[in-house]
C-alpha positions as CSV (number, residue, x, y, z in Angstrom):
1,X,-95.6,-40.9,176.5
2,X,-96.1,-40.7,180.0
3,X,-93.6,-39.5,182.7
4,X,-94.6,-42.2,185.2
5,X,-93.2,-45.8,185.7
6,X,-95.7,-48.7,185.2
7,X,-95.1,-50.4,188.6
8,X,-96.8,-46.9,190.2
9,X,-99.8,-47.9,188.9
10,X,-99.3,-51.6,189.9
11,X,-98.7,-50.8,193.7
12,X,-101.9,-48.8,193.6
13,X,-103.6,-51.4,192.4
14,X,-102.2,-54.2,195.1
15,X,-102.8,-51.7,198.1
16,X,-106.7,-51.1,196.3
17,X,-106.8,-54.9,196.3
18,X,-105.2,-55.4,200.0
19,X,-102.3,-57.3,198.4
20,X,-99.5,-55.7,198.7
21,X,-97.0,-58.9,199.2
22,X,-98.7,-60.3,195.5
23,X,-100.1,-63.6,197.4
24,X,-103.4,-63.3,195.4
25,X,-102.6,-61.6,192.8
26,X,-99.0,-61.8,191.6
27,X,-97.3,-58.6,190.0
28,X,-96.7,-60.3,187.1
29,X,-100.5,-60.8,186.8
30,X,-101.5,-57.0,187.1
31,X,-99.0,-56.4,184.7
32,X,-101.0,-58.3,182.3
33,X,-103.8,-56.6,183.1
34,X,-102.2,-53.7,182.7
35,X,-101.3,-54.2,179.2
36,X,-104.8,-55.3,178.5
37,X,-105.8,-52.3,179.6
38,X,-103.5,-49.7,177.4
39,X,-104.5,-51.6,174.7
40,X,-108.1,-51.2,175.6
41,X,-107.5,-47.4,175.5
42,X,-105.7,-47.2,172.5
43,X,-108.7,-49.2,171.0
44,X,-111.3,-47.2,172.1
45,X,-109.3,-43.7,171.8
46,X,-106.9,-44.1,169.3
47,X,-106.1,-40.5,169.4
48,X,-103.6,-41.4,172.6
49,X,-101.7,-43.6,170.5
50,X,-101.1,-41.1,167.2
51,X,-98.3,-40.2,165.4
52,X,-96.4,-39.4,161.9
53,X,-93.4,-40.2,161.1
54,X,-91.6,-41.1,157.5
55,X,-92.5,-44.0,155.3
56,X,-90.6,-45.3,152.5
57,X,-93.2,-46.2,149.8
58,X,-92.4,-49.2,147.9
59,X,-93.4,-49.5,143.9
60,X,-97.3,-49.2,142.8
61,X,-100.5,-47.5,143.5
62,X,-101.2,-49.6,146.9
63,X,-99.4,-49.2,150.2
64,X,-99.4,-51.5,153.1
65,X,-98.7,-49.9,156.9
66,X,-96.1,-51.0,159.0
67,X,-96.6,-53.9,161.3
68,X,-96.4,-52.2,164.4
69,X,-99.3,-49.8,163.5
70,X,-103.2,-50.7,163.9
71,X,-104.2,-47.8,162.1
72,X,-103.9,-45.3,159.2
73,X,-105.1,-41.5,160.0
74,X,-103.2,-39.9,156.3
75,X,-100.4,-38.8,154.6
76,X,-99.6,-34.6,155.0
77,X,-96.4,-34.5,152.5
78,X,-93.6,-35.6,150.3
79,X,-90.3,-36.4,152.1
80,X,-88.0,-36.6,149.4
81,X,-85.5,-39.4,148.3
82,X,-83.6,-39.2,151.9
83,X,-87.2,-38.8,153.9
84,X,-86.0,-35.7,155.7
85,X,-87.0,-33.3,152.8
86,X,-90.0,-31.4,153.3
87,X,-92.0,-31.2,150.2
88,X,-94.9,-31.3,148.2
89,X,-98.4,-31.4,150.6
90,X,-100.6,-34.8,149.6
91,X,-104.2,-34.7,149.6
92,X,-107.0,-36.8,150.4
93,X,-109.6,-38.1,147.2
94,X,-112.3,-40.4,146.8
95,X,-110.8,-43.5,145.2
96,X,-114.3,-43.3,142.7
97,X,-112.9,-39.9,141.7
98,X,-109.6,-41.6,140.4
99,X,-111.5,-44.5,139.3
100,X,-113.6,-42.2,137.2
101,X,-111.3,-39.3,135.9
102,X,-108.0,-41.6,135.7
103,X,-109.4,-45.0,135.2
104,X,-105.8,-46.2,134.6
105,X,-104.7,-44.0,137.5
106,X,-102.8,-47.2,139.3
107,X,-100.5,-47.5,136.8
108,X,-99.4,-43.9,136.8
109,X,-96.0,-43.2,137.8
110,X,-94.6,-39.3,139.1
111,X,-91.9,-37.1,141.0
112,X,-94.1,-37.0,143.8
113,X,-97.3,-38.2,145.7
114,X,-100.3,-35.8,145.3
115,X,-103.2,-37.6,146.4
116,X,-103.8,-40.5,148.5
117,X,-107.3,-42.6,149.0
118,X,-107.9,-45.1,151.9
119,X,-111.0,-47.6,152.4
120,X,-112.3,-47.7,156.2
121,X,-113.0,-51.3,155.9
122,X,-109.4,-52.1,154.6
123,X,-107.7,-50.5,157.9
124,X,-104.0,-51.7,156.9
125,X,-103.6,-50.6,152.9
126,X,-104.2,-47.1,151.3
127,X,-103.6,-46.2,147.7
128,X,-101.2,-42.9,146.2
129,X,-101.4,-41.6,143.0
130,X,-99.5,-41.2,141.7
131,X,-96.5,-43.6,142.5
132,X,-93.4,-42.4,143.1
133,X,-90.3,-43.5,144.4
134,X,-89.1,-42.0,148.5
135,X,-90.6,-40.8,151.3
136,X,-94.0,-39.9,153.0
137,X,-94.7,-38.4,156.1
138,X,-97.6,-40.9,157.6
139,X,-99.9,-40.3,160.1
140,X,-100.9,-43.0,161.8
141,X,-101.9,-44.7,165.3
142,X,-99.4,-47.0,166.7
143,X,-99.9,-50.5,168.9
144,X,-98.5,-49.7,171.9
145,X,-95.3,-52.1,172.9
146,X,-96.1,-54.6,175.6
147,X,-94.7,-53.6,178.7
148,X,-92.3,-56.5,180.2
149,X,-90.3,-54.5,183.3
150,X,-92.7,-52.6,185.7
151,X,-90.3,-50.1,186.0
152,X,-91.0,-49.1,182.0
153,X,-92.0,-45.3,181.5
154,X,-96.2,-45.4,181.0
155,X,-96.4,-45.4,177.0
156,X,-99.4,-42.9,177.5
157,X,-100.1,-39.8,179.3
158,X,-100.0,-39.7,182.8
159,X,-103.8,-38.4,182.7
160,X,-104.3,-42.4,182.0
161,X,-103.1,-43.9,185.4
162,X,-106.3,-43.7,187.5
163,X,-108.0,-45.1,184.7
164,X,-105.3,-47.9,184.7
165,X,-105.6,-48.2,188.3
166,X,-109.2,-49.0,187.7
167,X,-109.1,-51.2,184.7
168,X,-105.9,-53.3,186.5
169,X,-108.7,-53.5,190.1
170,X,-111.1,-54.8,187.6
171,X,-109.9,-57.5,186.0
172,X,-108.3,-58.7,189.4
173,X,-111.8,-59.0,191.1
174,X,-113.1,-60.4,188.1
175,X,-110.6,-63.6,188.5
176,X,-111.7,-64.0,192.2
177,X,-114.4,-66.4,193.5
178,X,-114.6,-64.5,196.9
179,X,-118.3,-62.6,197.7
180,X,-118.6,-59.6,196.4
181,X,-115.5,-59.3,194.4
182,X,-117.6,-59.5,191.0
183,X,-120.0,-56.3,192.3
184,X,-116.6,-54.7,192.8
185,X,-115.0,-55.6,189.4
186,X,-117.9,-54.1,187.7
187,X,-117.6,-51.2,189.8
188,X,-114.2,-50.6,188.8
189,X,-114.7,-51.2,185.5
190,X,-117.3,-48.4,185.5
191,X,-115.5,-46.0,187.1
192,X,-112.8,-47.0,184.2
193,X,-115.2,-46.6,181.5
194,X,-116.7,-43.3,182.7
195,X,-113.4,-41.9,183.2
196,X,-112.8,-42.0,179.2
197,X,-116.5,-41.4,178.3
198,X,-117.0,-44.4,176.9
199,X,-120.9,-45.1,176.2
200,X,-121.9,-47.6,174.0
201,X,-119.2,-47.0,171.0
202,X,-115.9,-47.0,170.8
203,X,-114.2,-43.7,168.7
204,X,-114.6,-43.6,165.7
205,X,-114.6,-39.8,165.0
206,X,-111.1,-39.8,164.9
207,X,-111.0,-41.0,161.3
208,X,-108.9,-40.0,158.4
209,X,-111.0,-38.6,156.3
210,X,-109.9,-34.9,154.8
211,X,-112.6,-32.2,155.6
212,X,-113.5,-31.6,151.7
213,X,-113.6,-35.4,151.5
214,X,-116.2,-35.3,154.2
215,X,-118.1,-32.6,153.1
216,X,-118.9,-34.2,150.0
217,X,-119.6,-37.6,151.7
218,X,-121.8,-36.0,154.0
219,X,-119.5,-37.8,157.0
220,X,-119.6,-34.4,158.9
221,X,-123.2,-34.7,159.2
């Protein structure tokens, strides 16, 4: 979280832009871009957007994260019945491991989660073993509420505001049909891109995947 309101970065933009009265571009406008544009970080660097908190796990094997996150990272430990009781740590396996050692490991039932497994190309669902009933601590990457008042606190660091500034420039010059203004939204949007290393790929490094699990898989490769 950011210590900056969102309309800073919105007034930079309008004087970048020579619009300061919103005649072109209104400021509900760039806040859309704006928007677009934290969510184009947090898709690209989903690191920005991290966090663990508790989850209540509900009966089974299989797990589904909470609507308002895009993305799990793990589980680090048992919570307890209340989910403020630090407990036992949980560890990352290969689901072929359980598949293989417990092949009736999703119906298994115990006082506490000790591993969990999670499939890259299922982003929303992860599996524990074994269930149990209570708490989690889950690490995960959360979609970033939609700003809808200017004056709202940035929802990232304050590091992210000239690359805001640039994004928010971008997409404004992209709507225009003046000369020109097409050179300058790609300009923009280069500086933007540059400014958060982006090449070619987005992140993907920042993956939840233990380091023994990688090892073996040869991921750290």
């Amino acid at each position: 979280m950011g210590s900056i309101a969102c309309s800073r970065i919105l007034q930079r933009a309008a004087r970048t832009l020579f619009d300061e009265t919103g005649v072109r571009w209104p400021p509900a406008e760039l806040l859309d871009y704006l928007n677009a544009g934290i969510g184009a970080i947090v898709a690209a660097k989903p690191d920005v957007a991290a966090t663990a908190q508790p989850f209540e796990l509900v009966g089974g094997s299989r797990q589904d994260l909470p609507q308002d996150f895009i993305q799990f990272l793990g589980l680090t430990r048992n919570l307890g019945a209340d989910g403020a009781t630090p407990g036992r740590a949980i560890r990352q396996v290969e689901r072929n491991e359980l598949d293989h050692g417990y092949p009736d490991w999703h119906s298994a039932t115990g006082e506490a989660v000790l591993h969990y497994c999670h499939d890259r190309r299922l982003p929303r669902l992860f599996y524990v073993f074994p269930a149990a009933a209570g708490w989690v601590e889950l690490q995960g990457v959360k979609a970033p509420a939609e700003i809808v008042d200017a004056a709202e606190t940035l929802p990232l660091d304050d590091l992210y505001e000239n690359p805001l500034h640039n994004w928010v420039v971008a997409y404004a010059y992209a709507k225009s049909s003046k000369s020109g203004d097409m050179n300058r939204s790609g300009a923009y949007m280069t500086l933007f891109a540059n400014a958060l290393g982006l090449k070619s790929q987005l992140q993907f490094s920042f993956a939840p995947t233990d380091p023994d699990v990688a090892a073996r898989s040869g991921e750290d490769n």
